[in-house]
C-alpha positions as CSV (number, residue, x, y, z in Angstrom):
1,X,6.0,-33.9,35.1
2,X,7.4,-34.6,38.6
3,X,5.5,-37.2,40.8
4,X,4.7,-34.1,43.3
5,X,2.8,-32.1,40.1
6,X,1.0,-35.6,39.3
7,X,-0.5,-36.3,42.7
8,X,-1.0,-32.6,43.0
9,X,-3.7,-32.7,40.7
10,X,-7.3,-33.7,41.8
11,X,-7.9,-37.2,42.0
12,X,-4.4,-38.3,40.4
13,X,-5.1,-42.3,41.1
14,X,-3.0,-44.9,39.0
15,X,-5.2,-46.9,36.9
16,X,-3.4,-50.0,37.6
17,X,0.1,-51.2,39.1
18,X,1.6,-53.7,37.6
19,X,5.1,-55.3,39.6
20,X,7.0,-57.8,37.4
21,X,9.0,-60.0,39.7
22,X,11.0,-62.3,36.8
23,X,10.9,-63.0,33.3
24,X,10.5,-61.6,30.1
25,X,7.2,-60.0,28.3
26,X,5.5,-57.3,27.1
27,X,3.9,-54.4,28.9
28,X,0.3,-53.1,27.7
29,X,-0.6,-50.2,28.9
30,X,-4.5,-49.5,29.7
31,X,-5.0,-47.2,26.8
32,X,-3.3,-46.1,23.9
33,X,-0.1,-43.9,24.9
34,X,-0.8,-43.9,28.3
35,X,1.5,-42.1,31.1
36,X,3.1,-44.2,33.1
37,X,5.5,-44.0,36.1
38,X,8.3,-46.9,35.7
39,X,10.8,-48.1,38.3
40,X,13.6,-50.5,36.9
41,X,15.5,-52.6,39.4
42,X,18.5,-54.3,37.9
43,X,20.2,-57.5,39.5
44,X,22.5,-57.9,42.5
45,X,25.9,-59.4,42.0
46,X,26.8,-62.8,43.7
47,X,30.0,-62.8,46.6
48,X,32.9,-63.9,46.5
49,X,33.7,-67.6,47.8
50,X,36.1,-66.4,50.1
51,X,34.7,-62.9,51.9
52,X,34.0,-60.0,49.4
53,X,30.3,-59.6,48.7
54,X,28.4,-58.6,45.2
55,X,27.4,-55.1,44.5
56,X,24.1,-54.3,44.7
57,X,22.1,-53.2,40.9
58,X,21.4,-49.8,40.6
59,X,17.6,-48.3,39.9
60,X,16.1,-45.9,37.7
61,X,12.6,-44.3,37.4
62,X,10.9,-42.4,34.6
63,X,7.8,-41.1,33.2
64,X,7.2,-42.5,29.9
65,X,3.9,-42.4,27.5
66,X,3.3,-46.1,26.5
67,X,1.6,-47.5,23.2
68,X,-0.9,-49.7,23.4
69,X,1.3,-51.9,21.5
70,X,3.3,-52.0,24.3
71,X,7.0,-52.2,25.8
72,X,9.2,-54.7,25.9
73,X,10.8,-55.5,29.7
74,X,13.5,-57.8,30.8
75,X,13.9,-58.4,34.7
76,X,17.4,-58.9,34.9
77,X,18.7,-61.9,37.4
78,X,20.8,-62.1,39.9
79,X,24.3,-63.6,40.1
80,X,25.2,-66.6,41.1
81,X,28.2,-67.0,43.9
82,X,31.1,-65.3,42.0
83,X,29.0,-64.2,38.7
84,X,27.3,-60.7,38.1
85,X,24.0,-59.7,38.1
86,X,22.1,-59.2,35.0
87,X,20.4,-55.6,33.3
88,X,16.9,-55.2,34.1
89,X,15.1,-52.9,30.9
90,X,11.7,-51.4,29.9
91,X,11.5,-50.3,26.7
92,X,14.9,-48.1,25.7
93,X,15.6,-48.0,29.6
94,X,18.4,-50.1,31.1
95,X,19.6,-50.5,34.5
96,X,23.1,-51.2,35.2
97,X,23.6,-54.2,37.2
98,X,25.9,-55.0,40.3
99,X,29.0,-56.9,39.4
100,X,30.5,-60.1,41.5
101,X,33.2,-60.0,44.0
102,X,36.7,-61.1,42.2
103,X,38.9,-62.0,44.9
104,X,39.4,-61.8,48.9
105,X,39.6,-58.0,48.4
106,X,37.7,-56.8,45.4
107,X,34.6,-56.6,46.0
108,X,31.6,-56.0,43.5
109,X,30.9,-52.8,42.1
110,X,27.3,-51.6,42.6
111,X,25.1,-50.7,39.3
112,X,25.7,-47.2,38.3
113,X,23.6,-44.1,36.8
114,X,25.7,-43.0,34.5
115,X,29.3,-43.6,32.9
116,X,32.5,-41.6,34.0
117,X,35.3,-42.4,31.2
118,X,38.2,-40.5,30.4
119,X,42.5,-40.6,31.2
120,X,44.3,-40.4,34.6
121,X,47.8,-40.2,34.7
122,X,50.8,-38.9,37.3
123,X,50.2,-35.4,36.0
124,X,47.0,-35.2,34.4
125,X,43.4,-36.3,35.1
126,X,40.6,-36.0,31.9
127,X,37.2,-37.1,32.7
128,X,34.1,-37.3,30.5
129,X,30.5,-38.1,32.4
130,X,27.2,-39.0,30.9
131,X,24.1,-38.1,31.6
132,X,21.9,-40.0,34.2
133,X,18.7,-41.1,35.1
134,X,16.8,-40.1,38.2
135,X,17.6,-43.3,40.6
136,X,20.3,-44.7,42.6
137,X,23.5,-46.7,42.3
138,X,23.7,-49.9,43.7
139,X,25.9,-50.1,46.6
140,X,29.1,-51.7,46.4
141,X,30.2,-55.0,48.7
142,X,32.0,-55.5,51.6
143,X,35.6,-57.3,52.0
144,X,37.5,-58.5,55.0
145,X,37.7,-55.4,56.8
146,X,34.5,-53.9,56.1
147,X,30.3,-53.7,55.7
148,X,28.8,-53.6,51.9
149,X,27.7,-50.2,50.8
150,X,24.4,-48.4,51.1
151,X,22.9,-47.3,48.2
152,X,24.2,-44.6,46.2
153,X,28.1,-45.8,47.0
154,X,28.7,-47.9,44.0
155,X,32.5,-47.6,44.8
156,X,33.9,-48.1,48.6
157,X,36.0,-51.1,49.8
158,X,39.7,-52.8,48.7
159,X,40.5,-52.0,45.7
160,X,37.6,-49.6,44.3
161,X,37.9,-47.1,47.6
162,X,37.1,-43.8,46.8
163,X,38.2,-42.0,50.2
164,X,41.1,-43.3,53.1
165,X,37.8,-43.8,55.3
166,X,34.8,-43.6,53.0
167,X,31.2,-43.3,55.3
168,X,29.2,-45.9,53.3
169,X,28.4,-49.1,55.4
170,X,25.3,-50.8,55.4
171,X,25.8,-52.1,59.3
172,X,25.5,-56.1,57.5
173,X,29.2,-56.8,58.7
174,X,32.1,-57.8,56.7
175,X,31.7,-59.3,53.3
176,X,28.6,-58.7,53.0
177,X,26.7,-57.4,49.8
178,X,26.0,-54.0,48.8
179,X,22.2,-52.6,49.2
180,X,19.6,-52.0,46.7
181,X,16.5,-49.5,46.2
182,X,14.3,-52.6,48.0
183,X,16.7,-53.5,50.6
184,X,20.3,-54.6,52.1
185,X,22.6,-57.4,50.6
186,X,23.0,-60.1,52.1
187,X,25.6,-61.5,55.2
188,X,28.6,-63.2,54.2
189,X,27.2,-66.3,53.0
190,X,23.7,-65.6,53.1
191,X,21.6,-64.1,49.5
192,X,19.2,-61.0,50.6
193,X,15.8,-61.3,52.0
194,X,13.7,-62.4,48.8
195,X,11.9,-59.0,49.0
196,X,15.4,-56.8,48.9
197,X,15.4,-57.1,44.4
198,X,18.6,-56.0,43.2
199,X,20.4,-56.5,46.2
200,X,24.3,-57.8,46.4
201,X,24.7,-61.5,47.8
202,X,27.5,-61.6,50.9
203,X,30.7,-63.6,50.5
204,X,30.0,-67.3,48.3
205,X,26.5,-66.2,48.0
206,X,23.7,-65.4,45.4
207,X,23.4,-61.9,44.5
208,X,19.3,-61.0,44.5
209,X,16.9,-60.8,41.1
210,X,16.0,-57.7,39.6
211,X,12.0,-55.8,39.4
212,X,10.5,-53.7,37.5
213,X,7.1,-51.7,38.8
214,X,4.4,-49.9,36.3
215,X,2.3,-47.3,37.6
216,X,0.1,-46.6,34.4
217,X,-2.5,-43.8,34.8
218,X,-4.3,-43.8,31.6
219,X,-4.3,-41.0,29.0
């Protein structure tokens, strides 16, 4: 069912919403198997201590029928100054977290949706991608020379560039972290606003915590 059929249907109201800001636990639904609408915010990667800035986590969203024994979630930190950010996970659902900055020009990685793996040579390139989630990818952070990444750009600046002149700033200015779902990384040397979850810290700062969010409308 996509969230336009649910709220299609005559008076489609969650029953409750339930946002999990840190921590561990267990989520009980308000009946037994009841549908519920799940976003998953994974962590932000911490900067550099010199200029590159942590990748922002990636987010995923699902429908999924929950029994009243409930599901286990995990809101996944975020990274200290030079240390990734942690998974964030509901149930069988993880989101990929943004990794730190590793030097004055590699920057973190933002969390990604799915996995590309596969051989690349001189002559020859072989590529195998997974399936994905409906979401985005963290966006990646910024270096010297350039912004962190909006979301959706897990890959951009130094040494992870995807393009001679890729178009994925996030206007924060150099070093800074990559964006989230909930908001933009942070300068270089600031973390992100405390409401931006998930989002990459700037140069020799903290990458933000993760969230999760529970929209359970009964049976």
């Amino acid at each position: 069912m996509s969230m336009n059929e649910l709220f299609n249907l005559a008076g489609a109201k969650p029953k409750q919403i339930t946002p999990y800001t840190t921590g561990t636990g267990t989520y009980v639904p308000t009946v037994d198997m009841a549908r519920c609408f799940v976003r998953v915010q994974a962590g932000g990667g911490g900067g550099w201590s010199s200029i590159a800035g942590g990748g922002g986590g990636a987010m995923i969203e699902f429908w999924i029928r929950v029994p009243i024994a409930g599901l286990a979630y995990v809101v996944g930190a975020g990274g200290a100054a030079t240390v990734g950010g942690s998974a964030s996970s509901f149930g069988q659902f993880i989101a990929n977290p943004g990794t730190a900055g590793t030097g004055t020009s590699v920057p973190g990685k933002g969390g990604i949706l799915a996995v590309a793996s596969g051989l690349v040579n001189a002559t020859h390139a072989q590529v195998a991608l997974g399936g994905s989630l409906s979401g985005v990818n963290g966006g990646h952070g910024g270096e010297a020379g350039s912004n962190g990444g909006q979301v959706g750009t897990p890959y951009g600046a130094g040494s992870y560039q995807v393009s001679s002149s890729p178009d994925t700033s996030n206007g924060v200015g150099n070093g800074s972290g990559g964006d989230s779902f909930y908001g933009h990384g942070g300068a270089s040397g600031s973390a992100p606003a405390a409401t931006a979850y998930g989002a990459g810290g700037g140069a020799n700062a903290a990458g933000r915590i993760g969230y999760i969010e529970v929209w359970d409308f009964g049976a």
